[in-house]
C-alpha positions as CSV (number, residue, x, y, z in Angstrom):
1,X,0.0,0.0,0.0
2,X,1.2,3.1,-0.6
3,X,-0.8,6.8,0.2
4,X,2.0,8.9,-1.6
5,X,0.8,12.7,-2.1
6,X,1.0,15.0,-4.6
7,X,4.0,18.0,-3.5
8,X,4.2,20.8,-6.1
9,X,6.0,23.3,-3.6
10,X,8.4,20.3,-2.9
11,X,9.1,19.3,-6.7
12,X,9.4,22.6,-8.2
13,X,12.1,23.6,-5.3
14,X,13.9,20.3,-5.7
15,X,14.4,21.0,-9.5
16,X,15.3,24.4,-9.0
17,X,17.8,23.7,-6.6
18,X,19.3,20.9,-8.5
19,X,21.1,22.9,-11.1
20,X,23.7,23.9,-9.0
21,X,26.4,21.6,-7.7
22,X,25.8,19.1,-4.6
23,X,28.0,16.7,-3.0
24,X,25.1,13.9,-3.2
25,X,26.1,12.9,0.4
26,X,23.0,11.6,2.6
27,X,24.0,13.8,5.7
28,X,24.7,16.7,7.1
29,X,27.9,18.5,6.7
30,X,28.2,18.4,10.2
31,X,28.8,14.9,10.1
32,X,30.9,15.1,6.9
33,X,34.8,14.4,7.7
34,X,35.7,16.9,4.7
35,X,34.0,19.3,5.7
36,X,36.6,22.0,7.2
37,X,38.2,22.3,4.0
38,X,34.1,21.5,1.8
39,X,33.8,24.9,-0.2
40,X,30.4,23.8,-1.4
41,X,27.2,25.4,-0.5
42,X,26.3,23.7,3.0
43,X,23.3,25.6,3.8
44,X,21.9,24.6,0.0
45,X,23.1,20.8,1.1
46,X,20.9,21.0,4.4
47,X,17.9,22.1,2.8
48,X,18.2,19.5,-0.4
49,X,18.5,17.0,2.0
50,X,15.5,17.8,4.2
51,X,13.4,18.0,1.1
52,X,15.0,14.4,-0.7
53,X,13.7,12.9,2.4
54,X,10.2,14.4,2.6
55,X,10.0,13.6,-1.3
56,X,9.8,10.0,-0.2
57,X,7.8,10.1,2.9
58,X,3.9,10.1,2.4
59,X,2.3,10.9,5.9
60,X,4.3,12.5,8.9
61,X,2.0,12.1,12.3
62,X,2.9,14.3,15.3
63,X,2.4,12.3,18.3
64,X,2.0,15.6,21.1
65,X,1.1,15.9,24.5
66,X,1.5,19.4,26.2
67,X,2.2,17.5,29.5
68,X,4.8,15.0,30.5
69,X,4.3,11.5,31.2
70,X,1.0,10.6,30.0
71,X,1.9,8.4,27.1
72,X,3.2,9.6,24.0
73,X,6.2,7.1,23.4
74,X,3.9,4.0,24.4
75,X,0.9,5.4,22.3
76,X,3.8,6.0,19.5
77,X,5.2,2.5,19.5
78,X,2.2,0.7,19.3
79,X,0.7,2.9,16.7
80,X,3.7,2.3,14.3
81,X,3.5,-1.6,15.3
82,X,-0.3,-1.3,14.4
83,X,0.0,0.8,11.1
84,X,3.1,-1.8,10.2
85,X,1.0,-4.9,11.3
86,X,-1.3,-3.5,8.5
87,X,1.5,-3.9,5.7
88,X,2.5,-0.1,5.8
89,X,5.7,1.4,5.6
90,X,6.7,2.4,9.4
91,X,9.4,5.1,10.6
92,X,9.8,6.4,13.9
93,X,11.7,9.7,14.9
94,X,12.2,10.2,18.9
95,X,12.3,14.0,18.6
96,X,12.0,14.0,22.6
97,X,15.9,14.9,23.0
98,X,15.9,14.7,26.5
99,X,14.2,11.8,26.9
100,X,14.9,9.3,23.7
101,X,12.8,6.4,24.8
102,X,11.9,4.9,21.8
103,X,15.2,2.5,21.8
104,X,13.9,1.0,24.8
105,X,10.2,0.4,23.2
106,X,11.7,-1.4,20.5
107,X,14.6,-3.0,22.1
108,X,17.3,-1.2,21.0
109,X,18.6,0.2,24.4
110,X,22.8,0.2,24.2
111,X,22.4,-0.1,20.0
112,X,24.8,2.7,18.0
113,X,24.2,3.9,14.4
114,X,27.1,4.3,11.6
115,X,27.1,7.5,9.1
116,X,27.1,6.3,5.5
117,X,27.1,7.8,2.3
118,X,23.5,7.5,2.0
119,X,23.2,8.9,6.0
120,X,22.6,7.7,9.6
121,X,21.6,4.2,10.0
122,X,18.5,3.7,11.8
123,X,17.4,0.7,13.7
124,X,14.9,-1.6,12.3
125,X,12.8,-3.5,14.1
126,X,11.3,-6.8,13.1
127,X,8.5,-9.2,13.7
128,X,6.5,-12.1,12.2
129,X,3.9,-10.2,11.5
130,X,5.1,-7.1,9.9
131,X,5.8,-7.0,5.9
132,X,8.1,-4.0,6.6
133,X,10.1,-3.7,9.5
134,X,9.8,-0.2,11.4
135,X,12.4,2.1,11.2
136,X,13.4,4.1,14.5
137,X,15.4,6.7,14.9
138,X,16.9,8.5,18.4
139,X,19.3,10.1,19.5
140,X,20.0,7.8,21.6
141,X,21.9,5.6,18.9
142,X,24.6,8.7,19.0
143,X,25.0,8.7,22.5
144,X,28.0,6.6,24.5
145,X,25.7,5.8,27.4
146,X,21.9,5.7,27.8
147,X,21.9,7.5,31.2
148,X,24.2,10.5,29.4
149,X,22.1,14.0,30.1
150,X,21.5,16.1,27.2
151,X,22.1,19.6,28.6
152,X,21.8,21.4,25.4
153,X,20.5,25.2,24.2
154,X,18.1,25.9,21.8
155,X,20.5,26.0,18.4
156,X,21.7,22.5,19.5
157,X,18.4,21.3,19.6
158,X,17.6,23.2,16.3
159,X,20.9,21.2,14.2
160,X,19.2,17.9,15.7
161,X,15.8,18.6,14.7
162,X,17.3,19.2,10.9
163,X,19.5,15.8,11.6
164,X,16.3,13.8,12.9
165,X,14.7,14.5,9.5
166,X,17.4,15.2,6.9
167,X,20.2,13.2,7.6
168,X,18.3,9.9,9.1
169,X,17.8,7.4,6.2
170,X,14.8,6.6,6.3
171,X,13.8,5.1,2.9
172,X,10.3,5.1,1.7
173,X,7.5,5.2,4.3
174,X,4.1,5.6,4.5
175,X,3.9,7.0,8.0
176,X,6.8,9.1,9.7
177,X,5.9,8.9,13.5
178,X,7.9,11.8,15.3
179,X,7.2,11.4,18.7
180,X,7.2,15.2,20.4
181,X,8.6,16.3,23.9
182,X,6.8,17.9,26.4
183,X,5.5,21.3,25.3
184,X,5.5,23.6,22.5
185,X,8.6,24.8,22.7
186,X,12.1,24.7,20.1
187,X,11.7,21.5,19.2
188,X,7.4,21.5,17.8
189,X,8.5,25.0,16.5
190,X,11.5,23.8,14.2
191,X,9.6,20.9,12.9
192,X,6.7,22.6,11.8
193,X,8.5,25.2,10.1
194,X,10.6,22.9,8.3
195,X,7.3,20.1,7.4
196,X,5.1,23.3,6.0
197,X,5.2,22.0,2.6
198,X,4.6,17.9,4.1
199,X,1.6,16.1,4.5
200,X,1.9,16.4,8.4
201,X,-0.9,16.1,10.8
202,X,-0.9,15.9,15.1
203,X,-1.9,13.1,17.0
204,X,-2.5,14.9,20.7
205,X,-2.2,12.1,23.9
206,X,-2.9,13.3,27.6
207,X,-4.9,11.8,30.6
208,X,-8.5,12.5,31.5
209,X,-8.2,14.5,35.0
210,X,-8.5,18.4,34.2
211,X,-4.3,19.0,35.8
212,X,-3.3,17.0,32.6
213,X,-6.0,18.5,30.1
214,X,-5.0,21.9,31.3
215,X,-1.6,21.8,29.9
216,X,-2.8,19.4,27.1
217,X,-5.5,21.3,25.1
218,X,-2.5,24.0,24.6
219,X,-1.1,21.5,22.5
220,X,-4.4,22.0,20.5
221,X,-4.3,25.6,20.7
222,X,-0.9,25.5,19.2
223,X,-2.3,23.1,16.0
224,X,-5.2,25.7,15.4
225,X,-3.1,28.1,15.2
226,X,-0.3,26.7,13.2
227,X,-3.2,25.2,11.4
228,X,-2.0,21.7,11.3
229,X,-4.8,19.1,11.2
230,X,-5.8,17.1,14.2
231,X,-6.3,13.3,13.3
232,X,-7.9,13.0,16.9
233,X,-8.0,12.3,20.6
234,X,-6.3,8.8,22.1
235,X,-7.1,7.9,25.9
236,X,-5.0,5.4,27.5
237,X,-6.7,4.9,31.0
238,X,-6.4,8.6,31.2
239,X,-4.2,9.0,28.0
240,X,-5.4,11.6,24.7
241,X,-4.0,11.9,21.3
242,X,-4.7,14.0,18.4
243,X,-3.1,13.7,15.2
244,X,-2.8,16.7,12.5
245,X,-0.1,18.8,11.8
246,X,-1.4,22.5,11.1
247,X,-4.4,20.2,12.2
248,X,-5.3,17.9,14.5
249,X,-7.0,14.4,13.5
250,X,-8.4,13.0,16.9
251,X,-7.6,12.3,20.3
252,X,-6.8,9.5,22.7
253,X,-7.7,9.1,25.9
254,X,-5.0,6.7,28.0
255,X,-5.3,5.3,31.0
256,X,-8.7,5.6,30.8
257,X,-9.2,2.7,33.3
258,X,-8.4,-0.3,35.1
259,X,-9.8,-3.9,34.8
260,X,-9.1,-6.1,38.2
261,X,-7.4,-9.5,36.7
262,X,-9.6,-11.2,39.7
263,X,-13.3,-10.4,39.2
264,X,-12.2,-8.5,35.5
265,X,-14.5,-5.2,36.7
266,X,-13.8,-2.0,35.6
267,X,-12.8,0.7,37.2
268,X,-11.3,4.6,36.4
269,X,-8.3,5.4,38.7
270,X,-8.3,8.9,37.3
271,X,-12.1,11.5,36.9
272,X,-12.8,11.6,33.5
273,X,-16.4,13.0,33.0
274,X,-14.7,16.9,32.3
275,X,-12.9,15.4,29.0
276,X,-15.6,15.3,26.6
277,X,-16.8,18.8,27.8
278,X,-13.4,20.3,26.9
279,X,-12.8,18.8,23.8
280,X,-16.4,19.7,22.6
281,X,-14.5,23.4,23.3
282,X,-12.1,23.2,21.1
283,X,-14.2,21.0,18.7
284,X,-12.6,17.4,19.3
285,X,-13.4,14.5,20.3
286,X,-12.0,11.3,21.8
287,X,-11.3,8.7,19.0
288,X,-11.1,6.1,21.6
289,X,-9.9,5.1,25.5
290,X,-7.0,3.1,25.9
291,X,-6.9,1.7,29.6
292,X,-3.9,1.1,32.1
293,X,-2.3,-2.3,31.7
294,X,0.2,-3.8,33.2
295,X,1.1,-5.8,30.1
296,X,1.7,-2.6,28.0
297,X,4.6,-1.7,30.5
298,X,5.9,-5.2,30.4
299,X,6.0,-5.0,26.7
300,X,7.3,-1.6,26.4
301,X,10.4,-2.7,28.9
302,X,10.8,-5.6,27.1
303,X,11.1,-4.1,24.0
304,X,7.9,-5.5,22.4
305,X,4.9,-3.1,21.6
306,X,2.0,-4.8,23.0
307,X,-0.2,-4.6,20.2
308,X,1.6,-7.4,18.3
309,X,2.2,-9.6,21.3
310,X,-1.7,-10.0,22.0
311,X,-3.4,-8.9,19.1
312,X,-6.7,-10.0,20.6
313,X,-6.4,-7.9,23.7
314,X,-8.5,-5.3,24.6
315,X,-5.5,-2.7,24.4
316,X,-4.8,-3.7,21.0
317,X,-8.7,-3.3,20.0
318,X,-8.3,0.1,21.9
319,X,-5.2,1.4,19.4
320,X,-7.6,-0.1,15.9
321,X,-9.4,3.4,15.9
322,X,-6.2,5.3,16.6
323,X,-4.7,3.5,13.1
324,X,-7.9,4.0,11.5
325,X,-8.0,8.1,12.1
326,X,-4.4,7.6,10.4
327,X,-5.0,5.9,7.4
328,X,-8.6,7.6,6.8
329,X,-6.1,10.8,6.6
330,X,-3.7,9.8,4.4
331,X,-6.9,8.3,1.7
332,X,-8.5,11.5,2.1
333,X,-5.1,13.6,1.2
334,X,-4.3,11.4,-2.0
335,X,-7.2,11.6,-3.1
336,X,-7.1,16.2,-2.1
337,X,-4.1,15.9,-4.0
338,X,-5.0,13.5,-7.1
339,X,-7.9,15.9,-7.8
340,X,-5.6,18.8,-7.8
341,X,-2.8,17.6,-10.3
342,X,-5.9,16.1,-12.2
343,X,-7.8,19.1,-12.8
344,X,-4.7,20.9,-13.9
345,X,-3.7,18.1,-16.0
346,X,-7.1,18.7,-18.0
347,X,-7.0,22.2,-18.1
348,X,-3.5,22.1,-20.0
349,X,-4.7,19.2,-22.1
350,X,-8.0,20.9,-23.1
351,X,-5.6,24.5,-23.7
352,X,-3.2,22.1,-26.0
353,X,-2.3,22.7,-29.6
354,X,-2.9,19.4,-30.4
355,X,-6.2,19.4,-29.3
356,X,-6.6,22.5,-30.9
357,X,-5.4,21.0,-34.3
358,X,-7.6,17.7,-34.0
359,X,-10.5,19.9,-33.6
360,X,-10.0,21.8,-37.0
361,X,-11.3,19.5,-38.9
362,X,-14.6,19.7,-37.5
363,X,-17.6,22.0,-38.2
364,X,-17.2,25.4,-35.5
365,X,-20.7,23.9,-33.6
366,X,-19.4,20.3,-33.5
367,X,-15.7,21.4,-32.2
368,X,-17.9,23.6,-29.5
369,X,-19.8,20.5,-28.4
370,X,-17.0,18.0,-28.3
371,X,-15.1,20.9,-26.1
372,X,-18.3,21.3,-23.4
373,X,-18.6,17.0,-23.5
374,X,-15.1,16.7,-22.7
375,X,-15.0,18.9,-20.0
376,X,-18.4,17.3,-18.5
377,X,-16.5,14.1,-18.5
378,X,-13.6,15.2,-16.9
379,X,-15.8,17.3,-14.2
380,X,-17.5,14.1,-13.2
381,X,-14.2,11.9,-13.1
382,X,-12.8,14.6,-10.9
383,X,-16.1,14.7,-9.0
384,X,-16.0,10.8,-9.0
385,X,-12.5,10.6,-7.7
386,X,-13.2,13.3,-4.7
387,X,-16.0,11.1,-3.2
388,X,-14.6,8.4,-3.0
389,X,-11.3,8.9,-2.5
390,X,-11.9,7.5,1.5
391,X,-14.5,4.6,0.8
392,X,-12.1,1.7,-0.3
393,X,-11.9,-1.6,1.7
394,X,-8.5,-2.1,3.6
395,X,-8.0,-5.3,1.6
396,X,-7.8,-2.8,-1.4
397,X,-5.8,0.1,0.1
398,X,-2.9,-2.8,1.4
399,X,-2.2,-3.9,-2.4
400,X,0.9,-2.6,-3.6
């Protein structure tokens, strides 16, 4: 399966940009060992390099949570693991510099990544029952030690932002996870300026009592006003995503609540009934609950995300509408964008000479009719397409 948009802004810069020299490398200059005496263009490199990777990256999902500690990397590693189980292309980006935990989640803790020619190496994790494996990237592959603080300042963290997205190889991929800090601070600011001209959209994660949703729903505030689109809101016993860059696509409640393993009754450890009030606020609402398990932290220590290790659970039913949100997206964009470059593909068409010169032959009225048929054919395709650009099957969407 592959959801691959349609990037004019990205295309036309690219071939701009590529009549001047480049050294082709798949890195930054930074990490270049000729670069003291490189007299090459290296600001020109940087951005060719940010957008060669975009080129081949179809959706980018912002996994954001205004408050710490309420989920984000174990909402972020079983998402990829479901969107993967489904046969897509999966990348993961730990943009929380601070705290890269994503090595842990898919057992890469104490792993190291080389610099190539075609950039860094990422990890890739495997399973039976993923087609692709998922790529991760971290910075903790670059680190000596996983207990090493990263005590940086802002243009630090600016140079790694650029080096999460530009100088990681990360292939071909359906969905780009980046997994967000805390806050909406350097790191959320840098991204979004550089993934203006991406498909991007936020996934926003936070628990249900109203100390988390207080810091939370600025997350929101910050998509609106960025306009990145919100795929939604994730609850995991207490836990709420939304996904949209510039826009928000839904959110997810975690730790919503807790079943007792003895008489299997439910019960919520955290007040919850204020949630759908304040996302009805800010015009949201909660694409599903996933509850506190003590399996989903086993997993995530263990390096195994816990959606593949009991696909029948009711956590890994709890994550299906979460990986729905994301691919309902992504079918929705194509099919924005295949309208777009289809409409201006029959507007030049219809201004061609050649048309023009296969119509001479034909009586003024009869040209003039086969002109207005034609473009009532090519309406209702358009039409056609933007309909139903959503409503196919899995099954079908999965083919390749």
């Amino acid at each position: 399966m592959s959801v691959t948009h349609i990037n004019a802004n990205i295309i036309e810069s690219r071939t701009e940009s590529t009549e001047q020299p480049d050294c082709g490398l798949g890195h930054a200059c930074q990490f270049c060992p000729r670069e003291p005496e490189c007299t090459l263009n290296k600001p020109r490199h940087e951005k060719l390099l940010i957008e060669s990777r975009l080129e081949r990256i179809d959706q980018i999902v912002l996994v954001m949570a205004h408050k710490g500690g309420v989920g984000k990397s174990t909402v972020s590693a079983n998402l990829a693991a479901g969107l993967a189980a489904r046969g897509y292309r999966v990348g993961v980006a730990d943009a929380d510099i601070h705290g890269p935990n994503q090595s842990r989640f898919f057992g890469f803790v104490g792993a190291h990544v080389r610099v190539t020619e075609q950039g860094l190496g990422t990890c890739d994790f495997e399973a039976a029952a993923l087609e692709h494996p998922i790529k991760v990237g971290s910075l903790g592959f670059l680190m000596e030690r996983d207990d090493t603080p990263i005590v940086w300042r802002d243009a630090y963290k600016h140079d790694f932002m650029h080096h999460l997205i530009g100088s990681f190889d990360w292939g071909e991929q359906d969905f780009l996870l980046i997994e967000m800090p805390p806050g909406t601070g350097n790191e959320l600011i840098t991204l979004c300026d550089m993934l203006e001209s991406a498909n991007v959209s936020a996934l926003l994660v936070t628990t249900p009592q109203e100390v988390a949703l207080m810091d939370s729903l600025k997350a929101v505030r910050y998509c609106q006003d960025r306009q990145l689109p919100v795929l939604g809101v994730v609850g995991v016993v207490g836990v709420v995503g939304v996904v949209g860059v510039v826009g928000v696509v839904g959110v997810v409640e975690n730790m919503s609540g807790v079943t007792c393993p003895h008489c299997d009754g439910e019960f919520h450890l955290f007040p919850h009934e204020a949630l759908a009030e304040r996302l009805a606020e800010v015009g949201l609402e909660s694409l599903t609950r996933i509850p506190l398990d003590a399996y989903i932290a086993q997993g995530s220590d263990e390096g195994s995300p816990d959606i593949l290790a009991r696909p029948e659970a009711v956590v890994a039913g709890a994550f299906q509408p979460v990986i729905d949100a994301c691919v309902e997206h992504a079918r929705t964009q194509f099919a924005k964008s295949a309208v777009q470059s289809l409409n201006g593909v029959f507007d030049e068409n219809l201004e061609s000479p050649l048309f023009e010169q296969a119509l001479e032959g034909l009586a003024p009225e009869q040209g003039d009719a086969m002109c207005e048929q034609l473009k009532n054919m090519l309406g209702s395709e358009s039409q056609r397409l933007a309909g139903n650009g959503s409503a196919h099957s899995d099954s079908d969407t999965n083919k390749r």
